[in-house]
N, C-alpha and C positions, 0 to 999 in steps of 0.2 A: 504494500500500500504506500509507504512513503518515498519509495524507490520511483513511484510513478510522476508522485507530487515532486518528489524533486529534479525532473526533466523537464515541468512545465516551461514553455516558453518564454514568459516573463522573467523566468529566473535566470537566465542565461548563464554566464559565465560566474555570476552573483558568489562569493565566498560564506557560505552559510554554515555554522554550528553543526547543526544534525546531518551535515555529510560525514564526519567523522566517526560519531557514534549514536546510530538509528535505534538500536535499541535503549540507552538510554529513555529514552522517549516514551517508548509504552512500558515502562518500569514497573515492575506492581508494589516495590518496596515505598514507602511515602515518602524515604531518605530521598531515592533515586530521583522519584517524580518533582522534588524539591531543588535539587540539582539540575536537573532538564531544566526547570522555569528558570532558574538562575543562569544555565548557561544563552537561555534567548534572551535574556538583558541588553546585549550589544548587535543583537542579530538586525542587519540593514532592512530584513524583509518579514519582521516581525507583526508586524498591522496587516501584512497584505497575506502572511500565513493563517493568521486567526483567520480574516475575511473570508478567505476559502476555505476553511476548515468548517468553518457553523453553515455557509454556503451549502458544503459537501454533503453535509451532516456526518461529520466523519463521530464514530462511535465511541470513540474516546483516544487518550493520548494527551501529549503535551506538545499544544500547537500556536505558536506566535507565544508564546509564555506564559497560557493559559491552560488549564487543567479540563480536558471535556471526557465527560461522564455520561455515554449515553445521549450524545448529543447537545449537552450545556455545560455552561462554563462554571465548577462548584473549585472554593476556595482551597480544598484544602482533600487529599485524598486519605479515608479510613485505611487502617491498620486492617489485615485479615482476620479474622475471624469475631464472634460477641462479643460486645463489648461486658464488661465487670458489671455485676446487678449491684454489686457496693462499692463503694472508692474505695483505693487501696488506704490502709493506714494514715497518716501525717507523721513522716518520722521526726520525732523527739529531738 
C-alpha cells in the first residue's frame, strides 16, 4: 500500500521520511507509532500526505503525522490488549 502512494506523481523526486523505513508507519507498538508522527515533523509533503490519506480513506497508519484509525484521525494509539478495571497502585 505505501509503496504505491509513494510513486504518486506529485511526489517526484521529493526526499521523504517513510522511504527509508515503511514499516515504521503501520507500527502497532504506541512507542513506534509515536516515533512515525515524530519522524513527519520535517517531512516537505506532510499536508499533502494526510490530504490523501483521509481522501483515500486509507484504514489506518501514520500519515502526514497523523494517526488514522479506521479511517480518522485519533490522538493517541491504545496499548494491546484490556485495559486495568483498577488503577495500578500510586507508589509511595
Amino acid at each position: 500500500m505505501l509503496a504505491s502512494v509513494l510513486q504518486t506523481p506529485w511526489l517526484g523526486e521529493v526526499s521523504v521520511p517513510c522511504r527509508y523505513e515503511p514499516d515504521l508507519f503501520f507500527a502497532e507498538a504506541p512507542a513506534d507509532v509515536e516515533a512515525a508522527k515524530a519522524v513527519c515533523g520535517a517531512c516537505p509533503v506532510k499536508e499533502q500526505c494526510l490530504s490523501d490519506a483521509l481522501e483515500r480513506r486509507e484504514p489506518w497508519g501514520v500519515w502526514g503525522g497523523e494517526l488514522l484509525v479506521s479511517g480518522q484521525v485519533v490522538a493517541r494509539k491504545r496499548p494491546r490488549g484490556r485495559p486495568r478495571k483498577n488503577p495500578a497502585p500510586a507508589a509511595a
